[in-house]
C-alpha positions as CSV (number, residue, x, y, z in Angstrom):
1,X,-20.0,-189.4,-8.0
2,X,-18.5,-193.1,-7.5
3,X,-15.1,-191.4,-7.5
4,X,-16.4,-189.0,-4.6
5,X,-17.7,-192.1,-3.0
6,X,-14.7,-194.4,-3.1
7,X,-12.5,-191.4,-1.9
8,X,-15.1,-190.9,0.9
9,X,-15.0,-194.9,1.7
10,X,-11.1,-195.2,1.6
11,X,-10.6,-192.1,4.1
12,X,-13.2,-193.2,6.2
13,X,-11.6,-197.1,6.5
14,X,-8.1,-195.3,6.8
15,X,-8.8,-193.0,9.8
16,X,-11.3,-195.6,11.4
17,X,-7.9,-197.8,11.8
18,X,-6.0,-194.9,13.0
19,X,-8.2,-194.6,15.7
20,X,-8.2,-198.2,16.9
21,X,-4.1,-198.4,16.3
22,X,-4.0,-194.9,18.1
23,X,-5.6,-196.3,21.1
24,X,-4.6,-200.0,20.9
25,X,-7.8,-201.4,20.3
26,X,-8.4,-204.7,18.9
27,X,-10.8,-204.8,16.1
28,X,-13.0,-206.5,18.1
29,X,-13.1,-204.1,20.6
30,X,-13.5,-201.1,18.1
31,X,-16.6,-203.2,16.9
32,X,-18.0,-203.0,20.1
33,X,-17.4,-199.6,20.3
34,X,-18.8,-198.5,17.0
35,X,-22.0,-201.5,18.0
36,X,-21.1,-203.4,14.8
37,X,-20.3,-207.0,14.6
38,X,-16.4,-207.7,13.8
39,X,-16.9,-209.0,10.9
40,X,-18.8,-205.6,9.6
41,X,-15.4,-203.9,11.2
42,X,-13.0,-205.9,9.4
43,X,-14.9,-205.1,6.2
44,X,-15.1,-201.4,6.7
45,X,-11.5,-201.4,7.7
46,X,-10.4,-203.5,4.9
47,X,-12.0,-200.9,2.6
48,X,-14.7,-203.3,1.3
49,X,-17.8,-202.1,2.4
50,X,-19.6,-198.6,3.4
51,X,-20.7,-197.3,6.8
52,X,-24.1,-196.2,8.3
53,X,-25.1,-192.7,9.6
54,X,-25.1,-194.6,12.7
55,X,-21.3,-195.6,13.0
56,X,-20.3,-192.7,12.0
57,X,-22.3,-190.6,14.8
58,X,-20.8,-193.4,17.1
59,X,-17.1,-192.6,15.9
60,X,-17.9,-188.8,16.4
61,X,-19.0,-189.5,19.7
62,X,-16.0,-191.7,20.8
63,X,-13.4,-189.2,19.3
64,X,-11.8,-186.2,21.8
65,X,-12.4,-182.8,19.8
66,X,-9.4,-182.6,18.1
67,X,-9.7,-185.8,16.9
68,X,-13.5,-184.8,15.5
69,X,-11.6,-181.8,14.2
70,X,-8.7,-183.7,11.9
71,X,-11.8,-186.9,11.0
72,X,-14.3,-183.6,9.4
73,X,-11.5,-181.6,7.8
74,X,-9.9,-185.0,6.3
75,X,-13.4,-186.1,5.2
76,X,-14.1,-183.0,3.3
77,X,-10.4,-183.3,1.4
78,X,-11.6,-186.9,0.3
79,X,-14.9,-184.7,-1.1
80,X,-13.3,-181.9,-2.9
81,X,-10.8,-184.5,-4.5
């Protein structure tokens, strides 16, 4: 289960910073976005900590389907692996 979870946690930090490079957001900015402090968004990004059912519905929400598409399909490689 840890395994699950750290392969869970890396993908999720990885495509969270694709996302902000993909747009040219500042991490500040994708903070704001994502209604966590930048400090909380360095941390997830960095890999170093988790992220709420909350931010994650707030990604969903910010992503254009195809983007929604590639996060879910990604998410449930880092699960089967």
């Amino acid at each position: 289960m840890r395994n699950r979870n750290l392969e869970i946690g890396s993908y999720v930090s990885a495509y969270v910073r694709t996302i902000r490079l993909r747009r040219h957001l500042s991490q500040e900015k994708m903070a704001e976005l994502l209604q966590i402090s930048t400090r909380c968004y360095q941390a997830l990004e960095a890999g170093y900590c988790g992220t709420s059912g909350q931010t994650i519905s707030l990604l969903l929400l910010m992503l254009s389907e195809e983007e929604r598409r590639e996060f879910v399909e990604g998410l449930a490689k880092a699960v089967q692996k």
